[in-house]
PDB file of N, CA, C and O in Angstrom:
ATOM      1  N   UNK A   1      58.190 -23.497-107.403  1.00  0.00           N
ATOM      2  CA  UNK A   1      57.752 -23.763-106.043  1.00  0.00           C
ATOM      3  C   UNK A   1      58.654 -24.852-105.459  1.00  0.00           C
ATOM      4  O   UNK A   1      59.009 -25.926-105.946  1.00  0.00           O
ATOM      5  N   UNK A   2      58.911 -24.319-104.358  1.00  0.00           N
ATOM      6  CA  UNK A   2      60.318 -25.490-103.482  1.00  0.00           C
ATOM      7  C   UNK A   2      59.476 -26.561-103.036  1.00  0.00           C
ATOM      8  O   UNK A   2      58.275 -26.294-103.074  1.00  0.00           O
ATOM      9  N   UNK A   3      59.759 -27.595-102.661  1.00  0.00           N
ATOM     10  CA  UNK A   3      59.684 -29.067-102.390  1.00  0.00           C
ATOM     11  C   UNK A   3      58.778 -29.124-101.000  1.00  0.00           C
ATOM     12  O   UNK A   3      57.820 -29.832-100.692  1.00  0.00           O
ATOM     13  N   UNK A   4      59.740 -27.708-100.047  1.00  0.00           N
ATOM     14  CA  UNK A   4      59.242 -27.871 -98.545  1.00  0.00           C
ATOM     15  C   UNK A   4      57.421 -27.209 -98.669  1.00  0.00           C
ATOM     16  O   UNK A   4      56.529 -27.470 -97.862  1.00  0.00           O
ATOM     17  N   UNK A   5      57.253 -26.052-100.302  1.00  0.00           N
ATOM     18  CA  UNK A   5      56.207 -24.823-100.234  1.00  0.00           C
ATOM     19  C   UNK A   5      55.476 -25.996-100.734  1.00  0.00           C
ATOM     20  O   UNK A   5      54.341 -25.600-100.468  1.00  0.00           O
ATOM     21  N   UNK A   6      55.282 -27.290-101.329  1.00  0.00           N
ATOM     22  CA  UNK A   6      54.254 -27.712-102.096  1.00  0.00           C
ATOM     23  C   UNK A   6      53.926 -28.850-100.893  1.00  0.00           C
ATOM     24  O   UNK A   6      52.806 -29.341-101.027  1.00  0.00           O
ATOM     25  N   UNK A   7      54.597 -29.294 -99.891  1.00  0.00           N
ATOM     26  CA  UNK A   7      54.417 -30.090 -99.210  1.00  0.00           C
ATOM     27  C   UNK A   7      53.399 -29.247 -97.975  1.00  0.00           C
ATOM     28  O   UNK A   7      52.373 -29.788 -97.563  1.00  0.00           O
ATOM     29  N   UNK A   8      53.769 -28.118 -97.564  1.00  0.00           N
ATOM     30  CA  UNK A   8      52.970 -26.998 -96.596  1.00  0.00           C
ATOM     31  C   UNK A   8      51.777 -27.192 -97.431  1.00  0.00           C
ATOM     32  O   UNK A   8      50.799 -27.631 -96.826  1.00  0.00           O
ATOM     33  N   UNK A   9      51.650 -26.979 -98.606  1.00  0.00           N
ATOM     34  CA  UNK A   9      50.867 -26.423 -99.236  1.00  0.00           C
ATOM     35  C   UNK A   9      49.226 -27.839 -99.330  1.00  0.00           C
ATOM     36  O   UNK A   9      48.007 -27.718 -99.446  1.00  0.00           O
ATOM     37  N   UNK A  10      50.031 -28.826 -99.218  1.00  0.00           N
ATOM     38  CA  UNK A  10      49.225 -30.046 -99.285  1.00  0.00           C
ATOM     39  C   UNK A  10      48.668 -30.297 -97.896  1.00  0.00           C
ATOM     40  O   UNK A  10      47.496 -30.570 -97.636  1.00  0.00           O
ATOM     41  N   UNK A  11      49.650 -30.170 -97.061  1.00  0.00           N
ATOM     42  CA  UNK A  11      49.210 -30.275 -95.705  1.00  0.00           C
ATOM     43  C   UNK A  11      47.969 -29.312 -95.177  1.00  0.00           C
ATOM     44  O   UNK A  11      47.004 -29.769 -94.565  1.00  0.00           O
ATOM     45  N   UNK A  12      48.142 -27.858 -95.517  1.00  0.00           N
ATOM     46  CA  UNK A  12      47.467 -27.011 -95.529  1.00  0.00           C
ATOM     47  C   UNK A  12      45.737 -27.841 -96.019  1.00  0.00           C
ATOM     48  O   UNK A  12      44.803 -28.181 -95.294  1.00  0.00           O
ATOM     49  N   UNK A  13      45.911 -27.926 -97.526  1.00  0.00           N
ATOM     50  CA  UNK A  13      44.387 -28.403 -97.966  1.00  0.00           C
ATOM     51  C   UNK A  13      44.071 -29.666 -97.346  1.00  0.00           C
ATOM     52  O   UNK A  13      42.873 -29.808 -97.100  1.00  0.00           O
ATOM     53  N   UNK A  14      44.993 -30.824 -96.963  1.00  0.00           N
ATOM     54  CA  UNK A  14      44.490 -31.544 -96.364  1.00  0.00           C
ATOM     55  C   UNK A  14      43.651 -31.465 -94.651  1.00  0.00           C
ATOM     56  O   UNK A  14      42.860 -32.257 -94.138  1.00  0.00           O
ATOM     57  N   UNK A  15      44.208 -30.227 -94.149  1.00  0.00           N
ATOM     58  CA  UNK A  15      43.508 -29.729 -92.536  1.00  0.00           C
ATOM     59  C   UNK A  15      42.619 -29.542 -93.314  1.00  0.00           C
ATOM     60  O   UNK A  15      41.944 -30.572 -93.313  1.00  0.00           O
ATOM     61  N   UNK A  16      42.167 -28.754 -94.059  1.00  0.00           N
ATOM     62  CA  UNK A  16      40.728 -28.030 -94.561  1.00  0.00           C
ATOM     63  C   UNK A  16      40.049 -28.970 -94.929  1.00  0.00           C
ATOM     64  O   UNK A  16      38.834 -28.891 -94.748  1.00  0.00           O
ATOM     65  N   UNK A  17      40.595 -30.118 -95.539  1.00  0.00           N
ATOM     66  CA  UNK A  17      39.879 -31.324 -95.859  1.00  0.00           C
ATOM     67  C   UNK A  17      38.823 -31.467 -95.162  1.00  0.00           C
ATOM     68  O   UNK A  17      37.619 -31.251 -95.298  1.00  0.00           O
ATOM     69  N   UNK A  18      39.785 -32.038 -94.081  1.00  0.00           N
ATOM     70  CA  UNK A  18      39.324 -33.065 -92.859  1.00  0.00           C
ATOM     71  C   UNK A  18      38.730 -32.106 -92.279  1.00  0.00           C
ATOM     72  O   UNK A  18      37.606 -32.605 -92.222  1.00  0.00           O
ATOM     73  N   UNK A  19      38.568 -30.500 -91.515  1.00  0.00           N
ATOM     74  CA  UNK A  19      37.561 -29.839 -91.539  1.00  0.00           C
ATOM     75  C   UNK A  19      36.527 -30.255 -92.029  1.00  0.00           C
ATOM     76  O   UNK A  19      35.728 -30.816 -91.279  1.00  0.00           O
ATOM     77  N   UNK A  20      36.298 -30.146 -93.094  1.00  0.00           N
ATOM     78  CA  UNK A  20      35.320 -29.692 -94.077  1.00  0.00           C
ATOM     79  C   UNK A  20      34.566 -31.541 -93.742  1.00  0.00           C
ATOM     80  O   UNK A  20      33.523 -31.857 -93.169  1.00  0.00           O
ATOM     81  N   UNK A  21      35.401 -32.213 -94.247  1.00  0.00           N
ATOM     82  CA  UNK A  21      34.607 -33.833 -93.902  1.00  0.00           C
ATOM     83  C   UNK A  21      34.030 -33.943 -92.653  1.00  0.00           C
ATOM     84  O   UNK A  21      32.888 -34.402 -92.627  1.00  0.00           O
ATOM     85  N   UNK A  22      34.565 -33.622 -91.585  1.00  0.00           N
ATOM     86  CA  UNK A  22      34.136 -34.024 -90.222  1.00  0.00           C
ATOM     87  C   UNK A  22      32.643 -32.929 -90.197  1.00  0.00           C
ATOM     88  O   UNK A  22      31.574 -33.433 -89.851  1.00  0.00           O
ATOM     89  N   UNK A  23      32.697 -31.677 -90.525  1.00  0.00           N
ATOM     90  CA  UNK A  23      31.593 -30.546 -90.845  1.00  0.00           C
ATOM     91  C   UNK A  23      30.121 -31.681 -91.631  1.00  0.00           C
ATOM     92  O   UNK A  23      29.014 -31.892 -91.134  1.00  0.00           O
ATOM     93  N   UNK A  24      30.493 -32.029 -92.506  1.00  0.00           N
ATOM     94  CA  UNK A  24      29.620 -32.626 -93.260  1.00  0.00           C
ATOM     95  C   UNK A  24      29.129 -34.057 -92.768  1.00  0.00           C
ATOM     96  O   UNK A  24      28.084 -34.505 -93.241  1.00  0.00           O
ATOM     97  N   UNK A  25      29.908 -34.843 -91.759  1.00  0.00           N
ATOM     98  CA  UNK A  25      29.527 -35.957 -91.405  1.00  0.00           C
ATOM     99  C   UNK A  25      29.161 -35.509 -90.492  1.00  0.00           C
ATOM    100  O   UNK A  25      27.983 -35.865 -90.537  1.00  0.00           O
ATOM    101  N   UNK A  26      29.332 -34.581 -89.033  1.00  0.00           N
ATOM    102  CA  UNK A  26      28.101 -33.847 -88.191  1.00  0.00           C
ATOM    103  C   UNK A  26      26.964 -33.520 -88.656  1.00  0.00           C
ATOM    104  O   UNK A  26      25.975 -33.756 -87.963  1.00  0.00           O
ATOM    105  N   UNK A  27      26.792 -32.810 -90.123  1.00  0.00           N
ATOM    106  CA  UNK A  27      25.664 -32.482 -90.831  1.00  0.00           C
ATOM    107  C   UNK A  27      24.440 -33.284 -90.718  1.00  0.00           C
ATOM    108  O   UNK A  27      23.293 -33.052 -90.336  1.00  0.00           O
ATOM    109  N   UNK A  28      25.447 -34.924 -91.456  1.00  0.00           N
ATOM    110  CA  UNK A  28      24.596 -36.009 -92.011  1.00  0.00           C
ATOM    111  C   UNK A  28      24.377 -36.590 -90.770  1.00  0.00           C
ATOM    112  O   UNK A  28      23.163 -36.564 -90.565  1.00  0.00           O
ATOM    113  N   UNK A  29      24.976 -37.107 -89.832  1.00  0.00           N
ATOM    114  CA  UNK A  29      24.291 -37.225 -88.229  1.00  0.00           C
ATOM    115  C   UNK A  29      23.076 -36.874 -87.613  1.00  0.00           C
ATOM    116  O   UNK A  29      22.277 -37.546 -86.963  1.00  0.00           O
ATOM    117  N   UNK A  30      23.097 -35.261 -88.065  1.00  0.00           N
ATOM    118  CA  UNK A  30      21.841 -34.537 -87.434  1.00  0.00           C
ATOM    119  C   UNK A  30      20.708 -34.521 -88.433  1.00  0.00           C
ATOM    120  O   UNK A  30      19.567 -34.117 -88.208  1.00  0.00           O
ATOM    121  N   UNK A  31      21.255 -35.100 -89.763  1.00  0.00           N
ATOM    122  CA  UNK A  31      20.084 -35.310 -90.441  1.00  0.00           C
ATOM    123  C   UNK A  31      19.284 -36.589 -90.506  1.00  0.00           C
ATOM    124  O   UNK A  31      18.114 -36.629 -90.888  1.00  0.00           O
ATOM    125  N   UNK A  32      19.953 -37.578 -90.128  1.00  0.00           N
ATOM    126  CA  UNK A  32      19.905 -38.878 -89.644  1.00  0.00           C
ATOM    127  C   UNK A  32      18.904 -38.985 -88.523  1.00  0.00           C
ATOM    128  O   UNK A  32      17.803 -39.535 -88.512  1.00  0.00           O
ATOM    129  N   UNK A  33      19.418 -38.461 -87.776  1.00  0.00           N
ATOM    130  CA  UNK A  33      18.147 -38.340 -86.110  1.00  0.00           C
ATOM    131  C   UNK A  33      17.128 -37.541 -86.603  1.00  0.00           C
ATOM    132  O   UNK A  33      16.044 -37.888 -86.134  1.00  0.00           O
ATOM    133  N   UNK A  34      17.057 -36.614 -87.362  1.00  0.00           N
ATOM    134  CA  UNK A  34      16.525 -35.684 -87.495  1.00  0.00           C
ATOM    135  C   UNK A  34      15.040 -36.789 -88.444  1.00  0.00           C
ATOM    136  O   UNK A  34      13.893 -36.784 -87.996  1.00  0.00           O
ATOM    137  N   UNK A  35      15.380 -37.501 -89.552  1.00  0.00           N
ATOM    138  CA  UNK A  35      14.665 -38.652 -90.447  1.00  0.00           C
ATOM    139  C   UNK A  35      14.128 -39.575 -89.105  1.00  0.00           C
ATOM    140  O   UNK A  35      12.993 -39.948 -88.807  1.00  0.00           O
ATOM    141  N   UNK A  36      15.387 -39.768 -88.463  1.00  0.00           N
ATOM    142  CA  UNK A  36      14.548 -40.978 -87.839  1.00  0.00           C
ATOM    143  C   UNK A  36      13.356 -40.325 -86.441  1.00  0.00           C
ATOM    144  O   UNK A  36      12.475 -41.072 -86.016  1.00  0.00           O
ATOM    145  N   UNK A  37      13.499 -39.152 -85.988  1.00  0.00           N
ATOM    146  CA  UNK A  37      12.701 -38.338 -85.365  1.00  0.00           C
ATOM    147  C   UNK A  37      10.680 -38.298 -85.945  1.00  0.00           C
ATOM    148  O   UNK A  37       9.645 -38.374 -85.283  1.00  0.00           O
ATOM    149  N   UNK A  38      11.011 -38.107 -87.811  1.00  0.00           N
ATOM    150  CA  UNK A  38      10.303 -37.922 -88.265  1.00  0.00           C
ATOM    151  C   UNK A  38       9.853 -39.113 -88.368  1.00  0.00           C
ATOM    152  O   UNK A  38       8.628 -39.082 -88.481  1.00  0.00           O
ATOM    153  N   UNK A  39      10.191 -39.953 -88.379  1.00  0.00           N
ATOM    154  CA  UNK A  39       9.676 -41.662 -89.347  1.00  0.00           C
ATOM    155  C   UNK A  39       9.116 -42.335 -88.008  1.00  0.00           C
ATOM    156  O   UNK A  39       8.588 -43.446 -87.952  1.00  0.00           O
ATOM    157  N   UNK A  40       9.390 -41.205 -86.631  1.00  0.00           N
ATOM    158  CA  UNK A  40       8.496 -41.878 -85.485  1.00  0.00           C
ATOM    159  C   UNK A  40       7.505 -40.997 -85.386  1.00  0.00           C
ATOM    160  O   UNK A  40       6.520 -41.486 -84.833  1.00  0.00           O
ATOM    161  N   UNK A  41       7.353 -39.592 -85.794  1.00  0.00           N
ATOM    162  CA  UNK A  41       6.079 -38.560 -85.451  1.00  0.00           C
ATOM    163  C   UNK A  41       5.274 -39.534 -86.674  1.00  0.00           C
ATOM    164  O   UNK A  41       4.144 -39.884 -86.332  1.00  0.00           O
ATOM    165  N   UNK A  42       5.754 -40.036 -88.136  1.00  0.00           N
ATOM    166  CA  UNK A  42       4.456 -40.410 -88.910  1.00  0.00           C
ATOM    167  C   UNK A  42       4.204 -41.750 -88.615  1.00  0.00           C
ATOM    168  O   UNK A  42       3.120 -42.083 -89.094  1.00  0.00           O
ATOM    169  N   UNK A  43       4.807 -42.716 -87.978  1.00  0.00           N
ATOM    170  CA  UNK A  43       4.293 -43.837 -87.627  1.00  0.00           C
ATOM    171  C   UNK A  43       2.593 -43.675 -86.559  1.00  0.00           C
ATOM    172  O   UNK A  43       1.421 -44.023 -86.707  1.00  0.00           O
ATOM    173  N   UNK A  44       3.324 -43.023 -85.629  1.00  0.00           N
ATOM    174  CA  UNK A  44       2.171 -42.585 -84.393  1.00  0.00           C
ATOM    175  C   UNK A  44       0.898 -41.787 -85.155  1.00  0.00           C
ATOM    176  O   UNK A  44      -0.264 -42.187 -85.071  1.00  0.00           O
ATOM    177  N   UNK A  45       1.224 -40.833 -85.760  1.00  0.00           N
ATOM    178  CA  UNK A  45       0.372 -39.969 -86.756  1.00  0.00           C
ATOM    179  C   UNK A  45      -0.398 -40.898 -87.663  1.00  0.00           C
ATOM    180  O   UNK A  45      -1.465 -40.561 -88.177  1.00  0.00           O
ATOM    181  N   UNK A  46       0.175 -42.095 -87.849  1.00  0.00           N
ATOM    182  CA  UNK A  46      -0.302 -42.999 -88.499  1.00  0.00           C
ATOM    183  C   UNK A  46      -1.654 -43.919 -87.859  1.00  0.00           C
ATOM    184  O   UNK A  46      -2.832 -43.977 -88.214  1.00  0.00           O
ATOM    185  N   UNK A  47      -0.926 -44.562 -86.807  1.00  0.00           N
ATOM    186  CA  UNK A  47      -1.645 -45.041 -85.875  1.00  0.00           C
ATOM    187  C   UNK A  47      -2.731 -44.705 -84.863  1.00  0.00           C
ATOM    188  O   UNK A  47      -3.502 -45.501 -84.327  1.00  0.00           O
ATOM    189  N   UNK A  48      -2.647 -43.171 -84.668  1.00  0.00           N
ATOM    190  CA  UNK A  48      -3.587 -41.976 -84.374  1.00  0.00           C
ATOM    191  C   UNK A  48      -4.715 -42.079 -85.200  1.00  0.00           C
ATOM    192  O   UNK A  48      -5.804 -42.441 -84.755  1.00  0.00           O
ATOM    193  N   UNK A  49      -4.455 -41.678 -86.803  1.00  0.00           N
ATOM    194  CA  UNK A  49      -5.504 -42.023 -87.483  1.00  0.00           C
ATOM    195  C   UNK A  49      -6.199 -43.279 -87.883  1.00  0.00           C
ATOM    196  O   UNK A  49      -7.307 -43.277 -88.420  1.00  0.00           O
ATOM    197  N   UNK A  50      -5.693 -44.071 -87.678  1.00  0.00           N
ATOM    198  CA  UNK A  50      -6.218 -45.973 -87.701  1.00  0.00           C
ATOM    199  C   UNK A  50      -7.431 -45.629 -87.020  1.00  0.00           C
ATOM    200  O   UNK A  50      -8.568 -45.397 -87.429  1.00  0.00           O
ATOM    201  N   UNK A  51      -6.799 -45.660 -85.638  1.00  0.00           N
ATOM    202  CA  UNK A  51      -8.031 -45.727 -84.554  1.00  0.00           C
ATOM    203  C   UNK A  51      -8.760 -44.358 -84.306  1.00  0.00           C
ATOM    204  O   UNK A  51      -9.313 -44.285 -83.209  1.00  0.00           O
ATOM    205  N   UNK A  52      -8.868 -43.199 -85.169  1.00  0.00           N
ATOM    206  CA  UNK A  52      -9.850 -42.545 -85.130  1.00  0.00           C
ATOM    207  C   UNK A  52     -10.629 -42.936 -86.388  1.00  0.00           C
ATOM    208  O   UNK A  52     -11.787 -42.521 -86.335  1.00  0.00           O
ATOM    209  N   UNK A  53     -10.399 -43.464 -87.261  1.00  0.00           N
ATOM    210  CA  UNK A  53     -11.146 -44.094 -88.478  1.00  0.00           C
ATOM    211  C   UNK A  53     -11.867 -45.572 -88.042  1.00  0.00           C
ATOM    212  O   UNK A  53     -12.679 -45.953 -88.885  1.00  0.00           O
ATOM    213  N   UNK A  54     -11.714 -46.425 -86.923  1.00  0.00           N
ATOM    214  CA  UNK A  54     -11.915 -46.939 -85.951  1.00  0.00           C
ATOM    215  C   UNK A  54     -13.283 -46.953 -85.290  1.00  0.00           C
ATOM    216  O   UNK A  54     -14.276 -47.672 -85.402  1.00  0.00           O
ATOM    217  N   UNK A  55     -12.832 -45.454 -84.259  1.00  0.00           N
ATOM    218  CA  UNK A  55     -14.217 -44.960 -83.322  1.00  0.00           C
ATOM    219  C   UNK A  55     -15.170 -44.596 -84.324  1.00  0.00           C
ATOM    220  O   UNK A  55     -16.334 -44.914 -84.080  1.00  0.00           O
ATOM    221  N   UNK A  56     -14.928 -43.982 -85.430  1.00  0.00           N
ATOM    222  CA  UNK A  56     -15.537 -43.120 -86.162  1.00  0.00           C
ATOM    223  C   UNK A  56     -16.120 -44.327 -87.407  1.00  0.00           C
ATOM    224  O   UNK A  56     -17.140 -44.200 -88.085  1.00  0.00           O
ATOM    225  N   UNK A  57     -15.630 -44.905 -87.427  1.00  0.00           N
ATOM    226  CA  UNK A  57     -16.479 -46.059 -88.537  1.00  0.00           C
ATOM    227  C   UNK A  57     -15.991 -45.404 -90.306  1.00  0.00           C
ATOM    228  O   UNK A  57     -16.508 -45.621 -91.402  1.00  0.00           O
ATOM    229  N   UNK A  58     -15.125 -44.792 -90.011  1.00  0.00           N
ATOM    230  CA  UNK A  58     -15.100 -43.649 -91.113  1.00  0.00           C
ATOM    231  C   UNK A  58     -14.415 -44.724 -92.197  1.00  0.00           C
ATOM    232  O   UNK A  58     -13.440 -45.342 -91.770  1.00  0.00           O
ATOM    233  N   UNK A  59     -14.937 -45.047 -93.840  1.00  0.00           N
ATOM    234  CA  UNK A  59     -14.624 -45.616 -94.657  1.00  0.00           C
ATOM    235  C   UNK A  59     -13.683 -44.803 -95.635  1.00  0.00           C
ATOM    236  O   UNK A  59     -13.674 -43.579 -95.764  1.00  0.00           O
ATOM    237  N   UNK A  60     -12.965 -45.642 -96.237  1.00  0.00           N
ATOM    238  CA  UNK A  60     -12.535 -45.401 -97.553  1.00  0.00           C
ATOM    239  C   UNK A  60     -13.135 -45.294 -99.104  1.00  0.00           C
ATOM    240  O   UNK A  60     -12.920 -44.611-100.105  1.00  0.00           O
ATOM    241  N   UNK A  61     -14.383 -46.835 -98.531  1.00  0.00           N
ATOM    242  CA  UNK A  61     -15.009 -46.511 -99.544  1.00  0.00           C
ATOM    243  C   UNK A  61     -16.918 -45.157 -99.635  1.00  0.00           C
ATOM    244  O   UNK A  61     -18.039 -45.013-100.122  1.00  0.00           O
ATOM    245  N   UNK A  62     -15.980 -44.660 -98.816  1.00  0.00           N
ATOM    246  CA  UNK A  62     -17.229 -43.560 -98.382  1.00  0.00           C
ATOM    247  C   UNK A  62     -17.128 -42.348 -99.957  1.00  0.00           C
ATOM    248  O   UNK A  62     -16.105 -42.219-100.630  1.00  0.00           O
ATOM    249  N   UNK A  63     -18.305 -41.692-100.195  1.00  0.00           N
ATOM    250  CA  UNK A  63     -18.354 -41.024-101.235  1.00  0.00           C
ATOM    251  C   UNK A  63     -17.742 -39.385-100.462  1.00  0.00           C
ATOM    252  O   UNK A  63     -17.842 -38.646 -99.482  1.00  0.00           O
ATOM    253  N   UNK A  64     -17.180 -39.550-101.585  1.00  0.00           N
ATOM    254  CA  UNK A  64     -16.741 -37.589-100.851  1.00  0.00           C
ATOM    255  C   UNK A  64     -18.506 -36.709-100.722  1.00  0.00           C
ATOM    256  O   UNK A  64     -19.543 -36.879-101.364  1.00  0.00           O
ATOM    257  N   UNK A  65     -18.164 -35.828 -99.649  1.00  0.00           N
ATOM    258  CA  UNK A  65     -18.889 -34.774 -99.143  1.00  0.00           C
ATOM    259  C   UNK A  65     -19.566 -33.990-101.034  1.00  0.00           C
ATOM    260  O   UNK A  65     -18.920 -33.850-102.073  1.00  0.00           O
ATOM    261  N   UNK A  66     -20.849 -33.703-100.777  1.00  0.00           N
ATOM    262  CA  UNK A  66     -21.347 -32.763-101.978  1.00  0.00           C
ATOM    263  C   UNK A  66     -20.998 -31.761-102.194  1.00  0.00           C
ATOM    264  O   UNK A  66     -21.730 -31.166-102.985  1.00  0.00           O
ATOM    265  N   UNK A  67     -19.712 -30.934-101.667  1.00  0.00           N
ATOM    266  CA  UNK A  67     -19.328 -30.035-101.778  1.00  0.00           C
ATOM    267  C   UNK A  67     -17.844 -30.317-102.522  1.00  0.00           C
ATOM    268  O   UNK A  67     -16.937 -29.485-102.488  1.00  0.00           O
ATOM    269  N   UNK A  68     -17.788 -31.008-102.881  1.00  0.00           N
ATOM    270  CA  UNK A  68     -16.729 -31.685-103.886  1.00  0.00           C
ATOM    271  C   UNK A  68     -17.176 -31.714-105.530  1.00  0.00           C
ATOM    272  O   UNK A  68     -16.423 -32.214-106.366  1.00  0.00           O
TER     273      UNK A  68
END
């Protein structure tokens, strides 16, 4: 293999590289918003249930239902 075919040849995998990296750091971006999207629906989901355990007087240390 000539000097100029192994140098194409590097250049070549290096585009695909950097493809392939920039592909995967868009990925991890949208998975990023995507976590932090979620880590605000369970905060609120969180806080939703506070204050219906709240109105409701509803305990922890309550005995489960007799159908348990």
């Amino acid at each position: 293999m000539t000097l100029e075919a192994r140098v194409m040849e590097l250049e070549s995998r290096l585009a695909f590289q950097d493809d392939t990296l920039q592909t995967l750091n868009d990925e991890l971006v949208q998975q990023q918003r995507q976590v932090e999207r979620l880590q605000l629906q369970m905060a609120a989901l969180l806080k939703r249930q506070e204050e219906m355990v709240g109105q409701f007087g509803l305990s922890e240390q309550e005995a489960p239902p007799p159908h348990y």
